[in-house]
C-alpha positions as CSV (number, residue, x, y, z in Angstrom):
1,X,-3.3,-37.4,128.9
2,X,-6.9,-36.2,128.3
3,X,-7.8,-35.9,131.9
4,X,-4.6,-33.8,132.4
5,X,-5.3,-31.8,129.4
6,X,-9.4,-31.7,130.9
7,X,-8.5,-30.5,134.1
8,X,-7.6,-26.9,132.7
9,X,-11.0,-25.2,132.5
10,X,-14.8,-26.0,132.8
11,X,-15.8,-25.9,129.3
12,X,-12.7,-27.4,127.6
13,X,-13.5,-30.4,130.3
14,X,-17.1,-30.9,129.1
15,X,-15.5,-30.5,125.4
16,X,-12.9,-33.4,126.2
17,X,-15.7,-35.2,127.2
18,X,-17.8,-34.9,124.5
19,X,-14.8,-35.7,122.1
20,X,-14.7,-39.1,123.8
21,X,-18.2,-39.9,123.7
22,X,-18.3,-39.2,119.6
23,X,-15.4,-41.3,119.0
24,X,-15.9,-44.7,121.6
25,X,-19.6,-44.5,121.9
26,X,-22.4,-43.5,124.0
27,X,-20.9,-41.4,127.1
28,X,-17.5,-43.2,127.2
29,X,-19.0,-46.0,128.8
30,X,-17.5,-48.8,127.6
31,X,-14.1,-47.3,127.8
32,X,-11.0,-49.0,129.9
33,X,-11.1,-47.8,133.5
34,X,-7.6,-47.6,134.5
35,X,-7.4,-46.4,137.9
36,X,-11.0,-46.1,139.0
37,X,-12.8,-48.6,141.5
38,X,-14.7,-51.9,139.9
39,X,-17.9,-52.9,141.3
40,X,-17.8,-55.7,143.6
41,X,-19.7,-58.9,143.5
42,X,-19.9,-59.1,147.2
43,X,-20.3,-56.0,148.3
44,X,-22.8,-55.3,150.9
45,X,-25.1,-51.9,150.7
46,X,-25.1,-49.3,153.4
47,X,-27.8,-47.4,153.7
48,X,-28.0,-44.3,153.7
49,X,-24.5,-44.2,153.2
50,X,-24.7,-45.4,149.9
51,X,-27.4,-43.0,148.4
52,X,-24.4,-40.8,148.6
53,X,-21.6,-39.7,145.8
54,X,-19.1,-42.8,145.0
55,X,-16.2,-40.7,143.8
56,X,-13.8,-43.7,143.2
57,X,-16.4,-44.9,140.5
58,X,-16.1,-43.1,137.5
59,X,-19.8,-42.4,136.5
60,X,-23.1,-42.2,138.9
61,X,-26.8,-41.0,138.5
62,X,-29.3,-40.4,140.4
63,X,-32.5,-41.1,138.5
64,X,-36.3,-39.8,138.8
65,X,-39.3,-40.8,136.6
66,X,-43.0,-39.9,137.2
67,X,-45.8,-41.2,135.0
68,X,-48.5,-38.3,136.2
69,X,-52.4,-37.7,135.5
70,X,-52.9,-34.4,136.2
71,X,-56.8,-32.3,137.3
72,X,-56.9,-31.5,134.0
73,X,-57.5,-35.2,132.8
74,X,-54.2,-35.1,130.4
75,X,-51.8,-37.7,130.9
76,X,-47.8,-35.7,131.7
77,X,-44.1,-37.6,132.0
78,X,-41.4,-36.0,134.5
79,X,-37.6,-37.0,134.4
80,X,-34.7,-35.6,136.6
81,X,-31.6,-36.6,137.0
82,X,-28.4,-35.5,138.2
83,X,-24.7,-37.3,136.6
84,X,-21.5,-37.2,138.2
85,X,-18.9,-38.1,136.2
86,X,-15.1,-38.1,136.8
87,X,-12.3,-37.4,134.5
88,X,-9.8,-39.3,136.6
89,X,-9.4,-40.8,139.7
90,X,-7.9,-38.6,141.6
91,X,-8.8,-36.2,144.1
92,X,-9.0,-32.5,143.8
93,X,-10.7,-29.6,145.6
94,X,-12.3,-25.9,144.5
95,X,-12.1,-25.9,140.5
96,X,-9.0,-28.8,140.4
97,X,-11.8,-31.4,141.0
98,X,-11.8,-33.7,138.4
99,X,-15.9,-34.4,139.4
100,X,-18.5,-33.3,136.4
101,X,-22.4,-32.7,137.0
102,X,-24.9,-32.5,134.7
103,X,-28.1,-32.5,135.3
104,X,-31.6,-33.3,133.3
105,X,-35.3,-32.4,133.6
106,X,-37.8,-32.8,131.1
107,X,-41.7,-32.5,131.4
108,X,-43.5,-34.5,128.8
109,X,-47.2,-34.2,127.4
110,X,-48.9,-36.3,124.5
111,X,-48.4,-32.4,122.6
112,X,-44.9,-31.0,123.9
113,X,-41.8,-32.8,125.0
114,X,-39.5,-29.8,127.2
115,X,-36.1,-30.1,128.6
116,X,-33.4,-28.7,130.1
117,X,-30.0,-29.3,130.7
118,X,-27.6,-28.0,133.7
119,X,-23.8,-28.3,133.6
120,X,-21.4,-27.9,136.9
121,X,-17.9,-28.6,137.8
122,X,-17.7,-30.4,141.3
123,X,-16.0,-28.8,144.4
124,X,-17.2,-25.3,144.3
125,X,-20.6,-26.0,146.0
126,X,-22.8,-25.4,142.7
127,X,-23.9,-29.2,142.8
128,X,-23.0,-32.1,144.6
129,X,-25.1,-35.4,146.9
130,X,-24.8,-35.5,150.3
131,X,-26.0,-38.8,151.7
132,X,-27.3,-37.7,155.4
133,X,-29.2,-35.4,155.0
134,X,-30.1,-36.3,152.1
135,X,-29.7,-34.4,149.3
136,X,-29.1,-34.0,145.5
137,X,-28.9,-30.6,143.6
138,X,-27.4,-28.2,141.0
139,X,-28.0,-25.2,141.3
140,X,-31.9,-24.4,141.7
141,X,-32.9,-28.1,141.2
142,X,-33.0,-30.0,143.7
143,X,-34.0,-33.6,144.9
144,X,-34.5,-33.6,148.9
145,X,-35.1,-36.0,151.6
146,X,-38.2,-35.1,154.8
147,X,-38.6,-38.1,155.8
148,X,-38.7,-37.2,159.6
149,X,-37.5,-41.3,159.9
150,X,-36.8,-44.5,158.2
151,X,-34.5,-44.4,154.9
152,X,-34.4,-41.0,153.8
153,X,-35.4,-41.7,150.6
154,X,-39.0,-42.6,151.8
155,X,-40.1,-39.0,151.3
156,X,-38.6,-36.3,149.0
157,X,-39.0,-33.5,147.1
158,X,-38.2,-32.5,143.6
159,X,-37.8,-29.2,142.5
160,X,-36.6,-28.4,138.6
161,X,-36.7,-25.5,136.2
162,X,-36.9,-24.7,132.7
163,X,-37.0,-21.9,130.3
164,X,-40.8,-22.6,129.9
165,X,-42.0,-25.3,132.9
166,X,-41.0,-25.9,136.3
167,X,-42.5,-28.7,138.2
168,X,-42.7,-29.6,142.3
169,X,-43.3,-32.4,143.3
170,X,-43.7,-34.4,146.7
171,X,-42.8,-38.3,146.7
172,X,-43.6,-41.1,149.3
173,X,-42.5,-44.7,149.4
174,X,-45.1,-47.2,149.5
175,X,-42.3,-50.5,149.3
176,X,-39.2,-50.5,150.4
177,X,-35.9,-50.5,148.3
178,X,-35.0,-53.2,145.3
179,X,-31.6,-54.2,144.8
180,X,-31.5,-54.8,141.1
181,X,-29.6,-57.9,139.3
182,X,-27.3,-60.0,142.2
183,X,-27.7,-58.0,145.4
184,X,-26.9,-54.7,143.7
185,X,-24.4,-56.5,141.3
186,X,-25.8,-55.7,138.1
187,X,-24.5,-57.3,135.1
188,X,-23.9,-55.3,131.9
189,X,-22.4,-57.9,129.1
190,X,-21.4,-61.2,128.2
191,X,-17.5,-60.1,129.2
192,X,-18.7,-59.1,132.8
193,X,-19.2,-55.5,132.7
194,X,-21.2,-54.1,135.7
195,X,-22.4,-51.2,137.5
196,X,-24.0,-51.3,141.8
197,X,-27.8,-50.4,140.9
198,X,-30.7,-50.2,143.0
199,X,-34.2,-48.6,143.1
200,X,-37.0,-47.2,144.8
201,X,-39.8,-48.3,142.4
202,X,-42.8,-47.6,144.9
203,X,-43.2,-44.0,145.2
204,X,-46.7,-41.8,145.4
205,X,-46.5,-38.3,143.9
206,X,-48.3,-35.0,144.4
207,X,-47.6,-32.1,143.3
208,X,-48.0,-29.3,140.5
209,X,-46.4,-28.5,137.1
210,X,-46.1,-25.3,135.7
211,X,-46.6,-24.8,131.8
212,X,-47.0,-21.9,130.0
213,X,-50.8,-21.9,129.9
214,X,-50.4,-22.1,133.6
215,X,-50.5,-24.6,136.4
216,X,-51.7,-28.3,137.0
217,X,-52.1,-30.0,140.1
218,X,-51.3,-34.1,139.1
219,X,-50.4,-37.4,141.5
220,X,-49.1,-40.6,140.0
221,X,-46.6,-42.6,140.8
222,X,-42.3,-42.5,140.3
223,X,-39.6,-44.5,140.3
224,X,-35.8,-43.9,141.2
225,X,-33.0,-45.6,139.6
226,X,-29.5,-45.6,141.9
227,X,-26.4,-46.4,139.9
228,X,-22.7,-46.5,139.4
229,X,-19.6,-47.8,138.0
230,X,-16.6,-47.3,136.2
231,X,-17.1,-49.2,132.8
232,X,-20.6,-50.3,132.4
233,X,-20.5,-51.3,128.8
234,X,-18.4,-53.3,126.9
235,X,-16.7,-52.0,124.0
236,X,-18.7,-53.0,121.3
237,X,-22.2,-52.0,123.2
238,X,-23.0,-48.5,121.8
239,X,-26.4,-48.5,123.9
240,X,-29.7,-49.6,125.5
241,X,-33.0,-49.7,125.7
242,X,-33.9,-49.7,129.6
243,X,-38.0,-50.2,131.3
244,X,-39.3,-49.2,134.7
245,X,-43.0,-51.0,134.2
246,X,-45.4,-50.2,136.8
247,X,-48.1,-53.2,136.3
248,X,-51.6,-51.9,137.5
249,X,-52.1,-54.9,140.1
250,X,-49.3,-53.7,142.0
251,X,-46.1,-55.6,140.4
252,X,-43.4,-53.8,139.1
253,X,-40.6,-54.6,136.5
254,X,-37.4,-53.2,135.8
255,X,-36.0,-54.6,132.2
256,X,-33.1,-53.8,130.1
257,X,-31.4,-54.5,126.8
258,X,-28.0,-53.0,126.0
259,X,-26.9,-53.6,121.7
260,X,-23.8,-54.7,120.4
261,X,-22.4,-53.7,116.7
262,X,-25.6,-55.9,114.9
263,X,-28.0,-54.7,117.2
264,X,-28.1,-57.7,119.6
265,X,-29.5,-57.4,123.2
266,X,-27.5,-58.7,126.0
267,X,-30.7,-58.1,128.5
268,X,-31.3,-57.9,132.3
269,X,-35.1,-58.1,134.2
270,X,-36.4,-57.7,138.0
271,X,-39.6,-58.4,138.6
272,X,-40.3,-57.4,142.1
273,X,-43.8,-58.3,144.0
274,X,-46.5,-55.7,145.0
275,X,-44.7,-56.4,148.3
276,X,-40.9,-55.2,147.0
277,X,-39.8,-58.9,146.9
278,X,-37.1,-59.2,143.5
279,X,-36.6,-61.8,141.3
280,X,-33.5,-61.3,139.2
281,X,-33.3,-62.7,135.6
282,X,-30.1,-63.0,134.0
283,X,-29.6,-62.7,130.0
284,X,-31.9,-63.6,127.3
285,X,-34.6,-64.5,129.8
286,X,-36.2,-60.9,128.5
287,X,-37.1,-60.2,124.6
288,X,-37.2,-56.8,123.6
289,X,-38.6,-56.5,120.3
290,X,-39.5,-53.4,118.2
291,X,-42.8,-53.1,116.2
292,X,-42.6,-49.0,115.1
293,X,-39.9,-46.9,114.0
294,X,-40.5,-43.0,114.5
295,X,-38.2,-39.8,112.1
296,X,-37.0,-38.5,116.0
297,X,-35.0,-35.2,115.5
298,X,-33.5,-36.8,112.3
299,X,-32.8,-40.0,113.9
300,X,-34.6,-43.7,113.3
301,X,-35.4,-44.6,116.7
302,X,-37.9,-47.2,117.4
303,X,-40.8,-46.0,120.0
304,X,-42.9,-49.1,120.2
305,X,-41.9,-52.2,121.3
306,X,-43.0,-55.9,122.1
307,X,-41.8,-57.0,125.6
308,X,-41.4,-60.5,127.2
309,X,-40.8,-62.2,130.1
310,X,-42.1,-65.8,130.2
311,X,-40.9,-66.9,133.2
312,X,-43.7,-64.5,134.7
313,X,-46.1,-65.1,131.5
314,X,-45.6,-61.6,130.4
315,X,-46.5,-60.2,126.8
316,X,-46.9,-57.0,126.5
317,X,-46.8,-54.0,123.4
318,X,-45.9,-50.5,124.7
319,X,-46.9,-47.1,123.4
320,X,-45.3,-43.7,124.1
321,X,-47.0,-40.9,125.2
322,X,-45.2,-39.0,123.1
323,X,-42.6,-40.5,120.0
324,X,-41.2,-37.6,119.6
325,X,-40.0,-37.4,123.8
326,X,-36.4,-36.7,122.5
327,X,-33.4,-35.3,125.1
328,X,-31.5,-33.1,122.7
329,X,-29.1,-32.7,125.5
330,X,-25.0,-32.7,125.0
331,X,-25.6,-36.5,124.8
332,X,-28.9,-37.1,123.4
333,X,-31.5,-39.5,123.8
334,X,-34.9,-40.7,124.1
335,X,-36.8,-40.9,127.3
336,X,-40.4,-41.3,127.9
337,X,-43.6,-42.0,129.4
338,X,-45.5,-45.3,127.7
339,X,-48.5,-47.2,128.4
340,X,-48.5,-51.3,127.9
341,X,-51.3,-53.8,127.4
342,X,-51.3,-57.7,126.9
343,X,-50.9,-59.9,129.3
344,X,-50.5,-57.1,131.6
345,X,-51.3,-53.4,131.8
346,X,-49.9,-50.2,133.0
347,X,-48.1,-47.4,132.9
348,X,-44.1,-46.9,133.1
349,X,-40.7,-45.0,131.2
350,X,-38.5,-46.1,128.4
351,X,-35.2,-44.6,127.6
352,X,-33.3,-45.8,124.6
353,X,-29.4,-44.1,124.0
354,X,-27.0,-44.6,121.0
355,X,-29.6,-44.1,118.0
356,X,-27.3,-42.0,115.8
């Protein structure tokens, strides 16, 4: 009944939405999924196929991070990503679609946190992925394969725009792509819950951002996050606390913890070589344990944490570049650039959803 009743305009569909999210948790996620795909254990990737929409899945991001230095020797965070979501499973064209964008960029400094927020409805050419050539937009932002060969996600560009920053940036692959948890199969909760998610965790950036007291050129380094599904959560996980660690001899690690009512972690870790070799670890072979809690837009939300993964001897303590690197988006959240010392050093993203 509510997809029917959210198929009858734009803005009462993103209302519908957000009615659902405020009563069963952090964007519907864990939700039943009658009538959308599952993910499938033995499913084999296509590439680049599969950097494409997945419309029988009811939610899908395509995820950018960027931990930047920039000429003027300040340290700057960049996120943008684009959501599809689906109200139902079935197909629709022109303004019956039942396909929802949204899209995210923020641009983040150890004095400002900036965002903005785009909204679309699917099927009228205002946003949308198209695998070959690649490409991923809404509206003015954009995030756009030139890799002349290879996977085109090799080399891209990122465009994104906000009342008061823009940013372009150019991003080339230095590893190849990680398939995160079993082969892409990426498990979610003790009840089996699971979304297809893979990653590009070796990109180079250059580029420029563009703040009001003008612009600076930077270069770092960026990860992308692929991901969909069609109930990612079970339904008494109200959110998560996810990593992308870039270590600084070359290693990478990809680490998540999603809570349940009493704030357990059911958690999930790659570590992937300097090389772009993976090593999956199931649950409770991470710890995720927070040391600071920060007053975040009225919120407790903890923006330090201890991290650990002794299979691989790590111990580490992150610390945000900025605490207060809040997404006061439609659904709001926390997303940042850290640095982390220990056992190993670096630089890398947290996001943390469902801090009420």
């Amino acid at each position: 009944m509510i997809a029917r009743v959210c198929t009858l305009s734009f803005s009462v569909a993103w209302l519908c939405i957000a009615s659902i999210v405020s009563a069963q948790g952090f964007a519907g996620l864990g939700t039943g999924s009658d009538g959308f795909a599952l993910p499938d254990p033995d499913k084999t990737f296509t590439f680049p196929l599969d950097h494409g929409p997945h419309p029988e899945f009811r939610i899908e991001w395509w995820y950018v991070t960027a931990t930047l230095t920039g000429a003027d020797g300040q340290e700057y965070g960049v996120q943008w990503t684009l959501f599809r979501s689906a109200l139902s499973p079935e197909a629709g064209t022109g303004w019956q679609t039942p396909q929802l964008w949204m899209g995210h960029a923020a641009l983040t400094s150890a004095r400002s946190h900036r965002y903005a927020e785009k909204l679309a409805r699917g099927g009228i050419g205002q946003a949308g992925v198209s695998a070959a050539p690649f490409e991923a937009w809404i509206d003015d932002w954009a995030l756009r394969s030139v890799a002349d060969a290879g996977d085109p996600l090799d080399a891209i560009e990122l465009h994104a725009r906000g009342a008061d920053f823009h940013y372009d940036l150019s991003l080339n692959a230095d590893g190849p792509l990680v398939l995160q948890g079993e082969q892409g199969f990426s498990v979610k909760s003790p009840t089996g819950e699971a979304s297809h998610y893979y990653s590009q965790p070796f990109y180079r950036v250059s580029g420029t951002l563009t703040l009001p007291e003008g612009a600076v050129a930077v270069t770092g380094q960026a990860w992308l996050d692929r991901e969909w599904s069609s109930q990612p959560l079970a339904a008494d996980q109200d959110g998560w606390d996810w990593l992308s660690l870039q270590f600084d001899d070359g290693t990478r690690l990809m680490g998540f913890g999603l809570r349940d009512g009493s704030g357990t972690h059911f958690t999930s870790a790659t570590w992937i070589s300097a090389e772009g070799a993976a090593t999956a670890y199931g649950d409770g072979a991470l710890t995720l344990e927070p040391l600071e809690v920060a007053e975040v837009a009225g919120r407790r939300v903890p923006v330090r944490w201890r991290v650990a993964l002794p299979a691989r001897g790590v111990t580490i303590e992150t610390t945000p570049l900025n605490p207060q690197a809040w997404m006061g988006t439609a659904f709001a959240y926390w997303e940042g650039p850290i640095r982390f010392e220990g056992s190993h050093s670096g630089r890398g993203y947290l996001e943390m959803t469902g801090y009420q």
